[in-house]
C-alpha positions in Angstrom: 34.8 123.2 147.6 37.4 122.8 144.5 40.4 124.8 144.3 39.4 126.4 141.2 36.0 127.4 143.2 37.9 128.7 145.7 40.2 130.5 143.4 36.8 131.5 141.8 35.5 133.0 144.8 39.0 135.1 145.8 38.4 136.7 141.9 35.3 138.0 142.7 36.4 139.8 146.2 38.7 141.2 143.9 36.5 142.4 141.3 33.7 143.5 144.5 36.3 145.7 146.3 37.5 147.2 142.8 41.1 146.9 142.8 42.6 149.7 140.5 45.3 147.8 138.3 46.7 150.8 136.9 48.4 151.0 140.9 51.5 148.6 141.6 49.4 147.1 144.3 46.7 146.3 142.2 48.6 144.8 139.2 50.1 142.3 142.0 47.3 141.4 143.4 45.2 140.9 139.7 49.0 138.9 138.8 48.7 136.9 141.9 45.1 136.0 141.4 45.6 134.9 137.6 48.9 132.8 138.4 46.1 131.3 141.5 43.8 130.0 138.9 46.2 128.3 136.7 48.0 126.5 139.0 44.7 125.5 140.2 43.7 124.5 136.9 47.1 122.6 136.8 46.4 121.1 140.2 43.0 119.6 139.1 44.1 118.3 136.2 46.9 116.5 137.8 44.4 115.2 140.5 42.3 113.9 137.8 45.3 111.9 136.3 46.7 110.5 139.7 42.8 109.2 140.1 43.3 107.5 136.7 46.1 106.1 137.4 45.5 104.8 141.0 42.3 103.0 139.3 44.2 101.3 136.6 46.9 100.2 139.6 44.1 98.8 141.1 43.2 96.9 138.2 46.5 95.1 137.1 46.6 94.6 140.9 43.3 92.4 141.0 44.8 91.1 137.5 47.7 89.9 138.9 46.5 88.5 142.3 43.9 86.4 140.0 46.9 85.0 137.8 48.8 84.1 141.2 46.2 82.3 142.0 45.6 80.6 138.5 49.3 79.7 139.1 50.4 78.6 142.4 46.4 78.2 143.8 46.1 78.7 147.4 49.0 76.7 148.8 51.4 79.4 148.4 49.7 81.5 151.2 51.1 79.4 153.8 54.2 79.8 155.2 55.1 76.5 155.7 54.1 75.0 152.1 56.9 73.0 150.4 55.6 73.0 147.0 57.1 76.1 145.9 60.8 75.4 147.2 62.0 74.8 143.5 61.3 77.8 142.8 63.2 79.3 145.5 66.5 77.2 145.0 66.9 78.0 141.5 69.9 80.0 141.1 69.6 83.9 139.7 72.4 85.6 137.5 72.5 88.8 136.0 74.0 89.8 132.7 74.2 93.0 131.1 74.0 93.2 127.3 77.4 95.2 125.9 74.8 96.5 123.0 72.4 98.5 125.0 73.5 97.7 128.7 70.2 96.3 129.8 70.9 93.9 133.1 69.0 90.5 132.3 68.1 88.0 134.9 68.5 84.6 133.8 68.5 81.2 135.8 70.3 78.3 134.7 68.6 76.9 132.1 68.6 79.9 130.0 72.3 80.1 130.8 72.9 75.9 129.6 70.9 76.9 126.4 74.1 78.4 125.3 72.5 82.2 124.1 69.6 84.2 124.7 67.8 87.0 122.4 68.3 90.6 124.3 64.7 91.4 125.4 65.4 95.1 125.3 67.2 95.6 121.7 67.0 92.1 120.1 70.8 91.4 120.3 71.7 87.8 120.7 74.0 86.8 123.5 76.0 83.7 123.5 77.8 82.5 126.7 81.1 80.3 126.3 81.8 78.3 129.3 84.7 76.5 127.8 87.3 78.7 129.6 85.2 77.5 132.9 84.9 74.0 132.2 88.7 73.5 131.5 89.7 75.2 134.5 87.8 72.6 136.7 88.8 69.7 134.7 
């Protein structure tokens, strides 16, 4: 049985023993009952949501394990496959734009390119390794 059912059913005890709301008691319990069914109400429709959303989960989940496979094909399930080690030893860094202080993951090549476009507010970044460079020369 659904909440609201429920909440349904505990109306009409109310309403079959004929509770007086013009006593404190009654005006509670008639309160109590009302504020019952909304949040029941409320309750539903959030359940009907979560269910909406676990479904589209489930869907960009299938999406994705389709387009893993597309992309790396069955050899990545093993443990011991070799053909994905350059993509583990590529180096990671993080930046943080100063305009909106997104943090960006870049690997090296994005970095040797010189500047990259912020993806969150479109500001370009430039990194200046000549600082770098003449300290190691």
């Amino acid at each position: 049985m659904e909440l609201s059912n429920k909440v349904a059913y505990l109306k009409g005890l109310i309403d079959g023993l004929k509770i007086d709301d013009s006593t404190n008691e009654g005006k509670i319990i008639l309160a109590m009952a009302d504020i019952l069914d909304e949040m029941a109400l409320t309750v539903e429709d959030i359940s009907d949501e979560v269910d909406e959303v676990v479904e589209l989960v489930d869907i960009l989940d299938e999406d994705l394990g389709n387009l893993e496979e597309d992309i790396y094909g069955d050899c990545c399930d093993d443990d011991d496959c070799d053909c994905c080690d350059d993509f583990e030893d590529e180096q990671e860094y993080e930046c943080v734009c100063p305009t909106c202080g997104d943090t960006i993951c870049l690997d090296e090549g994005l970095i040797a390119e010189g500047s990259i476009v912020c993806p969150n507010c479109g500001e370009t970044l430039e990194f200046d390794f000549s600082e770098i460079e003449g300290e190691e020369e």
